[in-house]
C-alpha positions as a Markdown table, in Angstrom:
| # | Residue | x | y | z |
|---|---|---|---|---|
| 1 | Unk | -47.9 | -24.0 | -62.8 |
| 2 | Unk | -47.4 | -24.5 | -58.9 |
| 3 | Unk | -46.2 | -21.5 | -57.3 |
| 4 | Unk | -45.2 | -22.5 | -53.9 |
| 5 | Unk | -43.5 | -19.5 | -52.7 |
| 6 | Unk | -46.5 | -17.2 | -52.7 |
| 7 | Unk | -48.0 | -17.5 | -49.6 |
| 8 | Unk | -51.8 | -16.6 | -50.8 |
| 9 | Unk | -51.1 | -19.5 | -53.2 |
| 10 | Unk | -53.0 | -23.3 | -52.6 |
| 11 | Unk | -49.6 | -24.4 | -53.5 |
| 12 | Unk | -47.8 | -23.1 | -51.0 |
| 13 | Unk | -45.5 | -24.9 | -49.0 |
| 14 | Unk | -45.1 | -24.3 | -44.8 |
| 15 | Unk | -41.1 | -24.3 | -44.3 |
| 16 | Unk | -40.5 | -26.9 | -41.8 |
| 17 | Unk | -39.7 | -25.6 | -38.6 |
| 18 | Unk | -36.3 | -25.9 | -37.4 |
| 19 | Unk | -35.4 | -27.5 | -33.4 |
| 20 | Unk | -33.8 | -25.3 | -31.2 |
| 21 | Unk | -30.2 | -25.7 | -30.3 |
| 22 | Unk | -29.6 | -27.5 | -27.2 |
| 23 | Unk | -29.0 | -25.4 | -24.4 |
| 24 | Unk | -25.5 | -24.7 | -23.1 |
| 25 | Unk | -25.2 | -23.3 | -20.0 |
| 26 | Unk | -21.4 | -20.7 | -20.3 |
| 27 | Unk | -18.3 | -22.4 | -18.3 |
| 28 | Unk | -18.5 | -20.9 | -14.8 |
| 29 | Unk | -15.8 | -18.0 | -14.4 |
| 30 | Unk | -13.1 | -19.1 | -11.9 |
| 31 | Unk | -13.5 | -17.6 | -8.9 |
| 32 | Unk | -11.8 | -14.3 | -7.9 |
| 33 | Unk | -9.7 | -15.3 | -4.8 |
| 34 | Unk | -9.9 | -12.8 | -2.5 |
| 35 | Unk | -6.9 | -10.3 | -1.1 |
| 36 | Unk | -5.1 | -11.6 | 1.6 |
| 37 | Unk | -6.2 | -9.4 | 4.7 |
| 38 | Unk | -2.5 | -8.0 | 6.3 |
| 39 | Unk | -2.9 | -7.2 | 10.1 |
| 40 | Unk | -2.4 | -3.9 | 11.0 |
| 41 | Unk | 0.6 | -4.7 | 13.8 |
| 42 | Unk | 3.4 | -2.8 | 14.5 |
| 43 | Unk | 7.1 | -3.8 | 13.9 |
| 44 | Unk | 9.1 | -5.6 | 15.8 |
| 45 | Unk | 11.5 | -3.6 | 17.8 |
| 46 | Unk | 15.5 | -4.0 | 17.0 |
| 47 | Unk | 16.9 | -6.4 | 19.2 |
| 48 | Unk | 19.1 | -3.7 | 21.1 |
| 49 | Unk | 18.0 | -0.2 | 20.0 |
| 50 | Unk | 19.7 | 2.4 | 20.5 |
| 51 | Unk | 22.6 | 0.1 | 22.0 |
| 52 | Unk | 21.2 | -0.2 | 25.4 |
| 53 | Unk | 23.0 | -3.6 | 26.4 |
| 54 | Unk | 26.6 | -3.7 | 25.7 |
| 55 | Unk | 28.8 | -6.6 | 25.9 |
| 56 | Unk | 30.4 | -5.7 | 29.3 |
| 57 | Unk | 26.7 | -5.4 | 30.7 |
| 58 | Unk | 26.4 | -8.8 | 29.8 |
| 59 | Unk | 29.5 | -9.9 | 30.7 |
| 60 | Unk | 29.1 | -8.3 | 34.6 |
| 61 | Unk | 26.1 | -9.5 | 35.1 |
| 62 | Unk | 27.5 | -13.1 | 34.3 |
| 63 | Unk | 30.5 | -12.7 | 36.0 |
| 64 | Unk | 28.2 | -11.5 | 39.5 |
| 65 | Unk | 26.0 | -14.5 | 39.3 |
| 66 | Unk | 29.5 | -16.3 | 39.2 |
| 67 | Unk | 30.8 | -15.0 | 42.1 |
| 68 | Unk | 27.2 | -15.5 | 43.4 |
| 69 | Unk | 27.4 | -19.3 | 42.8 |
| 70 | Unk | 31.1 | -19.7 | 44.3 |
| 71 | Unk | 30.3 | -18.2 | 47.3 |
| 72 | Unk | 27.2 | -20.3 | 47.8 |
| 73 | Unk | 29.1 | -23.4 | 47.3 |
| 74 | Unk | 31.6 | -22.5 | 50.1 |
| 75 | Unk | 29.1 | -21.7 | 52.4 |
| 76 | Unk | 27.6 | -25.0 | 52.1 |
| 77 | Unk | 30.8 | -26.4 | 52.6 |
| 78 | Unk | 31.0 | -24.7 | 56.0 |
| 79 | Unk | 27.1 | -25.9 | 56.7 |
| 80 | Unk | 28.6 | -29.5 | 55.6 |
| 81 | Unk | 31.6 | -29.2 | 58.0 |
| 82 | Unk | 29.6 | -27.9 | 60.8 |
| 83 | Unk | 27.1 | -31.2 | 60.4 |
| 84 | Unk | 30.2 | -33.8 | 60.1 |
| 85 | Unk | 31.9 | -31.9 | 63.5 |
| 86 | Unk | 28.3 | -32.8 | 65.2 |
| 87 | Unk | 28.7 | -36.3 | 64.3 |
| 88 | Unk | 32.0 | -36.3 | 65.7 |
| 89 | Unk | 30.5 | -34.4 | 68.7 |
| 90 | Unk | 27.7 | -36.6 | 69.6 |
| 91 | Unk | 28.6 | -39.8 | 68.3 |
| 92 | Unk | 32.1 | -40.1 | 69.9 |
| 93 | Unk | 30.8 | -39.2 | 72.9 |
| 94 | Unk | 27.8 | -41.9 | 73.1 |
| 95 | Unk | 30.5 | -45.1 | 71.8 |
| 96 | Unk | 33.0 | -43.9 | 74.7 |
| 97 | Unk | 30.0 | -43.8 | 77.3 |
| 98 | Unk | 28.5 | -47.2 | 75.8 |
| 99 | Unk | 31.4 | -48.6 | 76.4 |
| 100 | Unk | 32.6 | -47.6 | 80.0 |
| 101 | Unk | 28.7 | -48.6 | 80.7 |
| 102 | Unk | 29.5 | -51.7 | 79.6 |
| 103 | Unk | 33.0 | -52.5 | 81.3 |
| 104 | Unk | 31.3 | -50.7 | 84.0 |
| 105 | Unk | 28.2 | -53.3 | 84.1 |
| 106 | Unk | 30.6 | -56.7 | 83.8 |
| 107 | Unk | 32.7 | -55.0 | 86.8 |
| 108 | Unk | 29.8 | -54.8 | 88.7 |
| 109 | Unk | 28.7 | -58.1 | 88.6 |
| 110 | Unk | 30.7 | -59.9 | 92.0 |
| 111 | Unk | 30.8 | -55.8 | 93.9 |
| 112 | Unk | 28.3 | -54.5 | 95.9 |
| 113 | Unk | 29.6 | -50.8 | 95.7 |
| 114 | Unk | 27.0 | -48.4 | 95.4 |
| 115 | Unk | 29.0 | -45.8 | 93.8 |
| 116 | Unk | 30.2 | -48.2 | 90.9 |
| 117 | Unk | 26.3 | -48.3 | 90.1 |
| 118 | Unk | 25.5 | -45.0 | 90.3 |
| 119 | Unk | 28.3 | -44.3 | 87.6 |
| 120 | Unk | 26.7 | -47.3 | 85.4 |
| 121 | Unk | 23.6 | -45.5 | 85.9 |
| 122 | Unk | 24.6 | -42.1 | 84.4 |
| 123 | Unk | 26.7 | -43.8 | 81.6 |
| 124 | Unk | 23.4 | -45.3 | 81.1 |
| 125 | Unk | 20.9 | -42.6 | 80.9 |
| 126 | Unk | 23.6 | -40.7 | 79.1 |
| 127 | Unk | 24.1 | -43.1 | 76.2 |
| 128 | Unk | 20.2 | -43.2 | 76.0 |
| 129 | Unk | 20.3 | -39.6 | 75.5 |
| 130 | Unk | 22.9 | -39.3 | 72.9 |
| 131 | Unk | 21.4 | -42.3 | 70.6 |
| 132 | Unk | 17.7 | -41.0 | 69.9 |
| 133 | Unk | 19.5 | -37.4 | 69.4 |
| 134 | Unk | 21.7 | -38.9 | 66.5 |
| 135 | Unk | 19.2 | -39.9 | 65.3 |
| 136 | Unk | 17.1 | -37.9 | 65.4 |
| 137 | Unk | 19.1 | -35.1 | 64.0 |
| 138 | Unk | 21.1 | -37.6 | 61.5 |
| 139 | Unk | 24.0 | -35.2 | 61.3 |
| 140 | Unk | 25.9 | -37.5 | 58.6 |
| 141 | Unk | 23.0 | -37.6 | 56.1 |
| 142 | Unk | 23.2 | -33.5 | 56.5 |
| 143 | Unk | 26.7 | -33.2 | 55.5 |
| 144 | Unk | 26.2 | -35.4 | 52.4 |
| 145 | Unk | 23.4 | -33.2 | 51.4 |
| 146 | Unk | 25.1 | -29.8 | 51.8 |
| 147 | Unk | 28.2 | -31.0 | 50.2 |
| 148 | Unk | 26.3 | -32.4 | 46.8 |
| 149 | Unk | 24.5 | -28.7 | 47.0 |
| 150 | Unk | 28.5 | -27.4 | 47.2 |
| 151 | Unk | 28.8 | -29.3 | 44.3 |
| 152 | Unk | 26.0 | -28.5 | 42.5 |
| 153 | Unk | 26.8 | -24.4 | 42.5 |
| 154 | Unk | 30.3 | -25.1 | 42.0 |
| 155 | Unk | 29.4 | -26.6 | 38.9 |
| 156 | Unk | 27.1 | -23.9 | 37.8 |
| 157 | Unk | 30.1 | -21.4 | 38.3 |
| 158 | Unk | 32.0 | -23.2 | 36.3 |
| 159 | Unk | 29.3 | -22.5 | 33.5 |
| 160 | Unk | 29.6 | -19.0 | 33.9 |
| 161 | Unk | 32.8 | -18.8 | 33.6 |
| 162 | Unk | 32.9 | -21.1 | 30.3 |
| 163 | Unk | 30.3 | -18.6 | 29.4 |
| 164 | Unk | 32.6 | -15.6 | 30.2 |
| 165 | Unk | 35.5 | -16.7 | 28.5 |
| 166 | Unk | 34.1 | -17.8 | 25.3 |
| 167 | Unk | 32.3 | -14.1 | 24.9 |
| 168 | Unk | 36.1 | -13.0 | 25.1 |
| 169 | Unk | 37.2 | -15.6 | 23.3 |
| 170 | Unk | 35.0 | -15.7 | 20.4 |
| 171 | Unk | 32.9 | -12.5 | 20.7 |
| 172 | Unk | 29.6 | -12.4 | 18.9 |
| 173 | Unk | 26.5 | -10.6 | 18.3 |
| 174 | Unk | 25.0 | -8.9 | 21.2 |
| 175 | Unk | 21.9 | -11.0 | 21.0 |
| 176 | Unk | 23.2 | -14.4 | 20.6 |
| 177 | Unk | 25.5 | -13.4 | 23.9 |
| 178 | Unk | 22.1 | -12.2 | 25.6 |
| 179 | Unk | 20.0 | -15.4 | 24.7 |
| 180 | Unk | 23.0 | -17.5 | 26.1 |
| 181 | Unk | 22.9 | -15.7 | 29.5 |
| 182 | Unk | 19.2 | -16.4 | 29.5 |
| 183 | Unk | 19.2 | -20.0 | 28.7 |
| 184 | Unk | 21.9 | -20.1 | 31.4 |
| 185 | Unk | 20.6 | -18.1 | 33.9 |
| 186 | Unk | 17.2 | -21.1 | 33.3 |
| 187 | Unk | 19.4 | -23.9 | 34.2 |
| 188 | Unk | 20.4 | -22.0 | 37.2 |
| 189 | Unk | 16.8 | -21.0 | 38.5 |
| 190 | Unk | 15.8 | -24.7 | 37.8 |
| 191 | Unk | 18.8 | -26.4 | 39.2 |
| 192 | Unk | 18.9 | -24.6 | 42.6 |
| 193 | Unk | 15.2 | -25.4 | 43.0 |
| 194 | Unk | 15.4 | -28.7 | 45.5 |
| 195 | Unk | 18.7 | -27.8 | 47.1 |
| 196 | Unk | 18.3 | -26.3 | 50.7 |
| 197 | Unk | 18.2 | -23.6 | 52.1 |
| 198 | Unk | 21.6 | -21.2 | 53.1 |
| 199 | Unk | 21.4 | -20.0 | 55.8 |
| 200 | Unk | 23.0 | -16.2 | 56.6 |
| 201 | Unk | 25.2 | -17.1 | 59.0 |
| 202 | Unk | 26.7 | -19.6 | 56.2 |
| 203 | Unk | 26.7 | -16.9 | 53.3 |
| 204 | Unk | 27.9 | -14.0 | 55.9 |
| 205 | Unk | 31.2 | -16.2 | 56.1 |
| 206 | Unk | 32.0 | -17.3 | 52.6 |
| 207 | Unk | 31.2 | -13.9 | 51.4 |
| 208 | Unk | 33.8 | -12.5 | 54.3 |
| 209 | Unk | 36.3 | -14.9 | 53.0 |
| 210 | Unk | 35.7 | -14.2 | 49.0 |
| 211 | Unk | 36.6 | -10.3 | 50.2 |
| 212 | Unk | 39.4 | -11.2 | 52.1 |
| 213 | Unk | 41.0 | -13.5 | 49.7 |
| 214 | Unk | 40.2 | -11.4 | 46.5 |
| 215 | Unk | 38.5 | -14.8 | 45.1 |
| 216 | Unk | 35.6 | -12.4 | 43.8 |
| 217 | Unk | 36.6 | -10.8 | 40.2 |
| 218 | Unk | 36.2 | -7.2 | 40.1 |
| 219 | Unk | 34.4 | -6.8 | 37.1 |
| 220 | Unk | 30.7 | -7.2 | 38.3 |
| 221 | Unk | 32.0 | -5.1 | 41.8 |
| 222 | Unk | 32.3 | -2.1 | 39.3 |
| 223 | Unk | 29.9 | -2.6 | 36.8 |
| 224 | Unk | 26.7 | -0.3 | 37.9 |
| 225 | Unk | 23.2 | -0.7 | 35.9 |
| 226 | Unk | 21.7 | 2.2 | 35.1 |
């Protein structure tokens, strides 16, 4: 009898080896997404803490850069009127002395009076003066330029005082009122940028006759900023 389960037997039979299991690597863990890193800044500050603007601080200084832009516009009215007078001034003057040179000259032809030649003369040299200066100084063009810049504060007052009325109109939050001044007060800066100069003498006057009139509203005369 075979007995092939004792191993110090002839019989005995070798189990056959079993293969290994293929290898199978584990699934890779998902990744562990890291904690979003939260700057360490400060706040942002209330829009008005502590109520340090007020609507009448906004509404003074709106109502100042108002009376600011009217009185600019009349005094480049005045500089406008001053350059149309000196066209008047010099270019009257050199038409009626061209002409008289001219009758002057035609009268002259058939007369040998020396004094009637001396007078075409000056006519002369005076009309040769008076050209090149009007010119030169192209008092006209002037005028036109200081009464577009007239125009152009005028304008800008009036957005002001839109401004002003609709805060009293329709009153809203101190900020949105703030951030409309702002955005107004840009156009301004940016508008008066290629306009000319004013000079005192101009603004000395309109602002004389805003007192005297009482065109100038009294709300930014007694407003005060701290």
């Amino acid at each position: 009898m075979m007995n092939v389960n004792n191993p110090e037997s002839p019989d005995y039979l070798q189990p056959t080896p079993q293969p290994d299991p293929p290898f199978t690597p584990p699934p890779n863990p998902q990744p562990i997404p890291p904690e979003p890193m939260i700057p360490d800044v400060d706040p942002a500050p209330p829009a008005n803490p502590d109520g340090l603007v007020n609507r009448e601080d906004i509404l003074a200084r709106a109502e100042d850069r108002r009376n600011l832009c009217r009185i600019m516009s009349w005094a480049h009215i005045y500089i406008s009127v001053r350059w149309s007078n000196t066209n008047l001034y010099i270019g009257i003057p050199s038409t009626i002395f061209a002409a008289i040179a001219s009758v002057q000259a035609i009268s002259d032809l058939g007369s040998g009076d020396v004094s009637l030649k001396v007078l075409q003369i000056i006519f002369s040299v005076i009309v040769a003066g008076l050209a090149p200066l009007l010119t030169f100084l192209n008092p006209s063009e002037k005028a036109g330029i200081h009464k577009m810049t007239s125009r152009v504060y005028e304008q800008l007052a009036d957005r002001y005082d839109a401004f002003i009325l609709r805060c009293q109109l329709e009153p809203r939050s101190i900020q949105e009122e703030l951030n409309e001044l702002v955005a107004i007060n840009q156009e301004y800066v940016e508008a008066k940028k290629p306009l000319p100069v004013t000079p005192e003498w101009a603004y000395q006057k309109a602002r004389s006759a805003a007192d005297q009139q009482g065109l100038v509203a009294p709300m930014a005369t007694k407003h005060h900023s701290d």
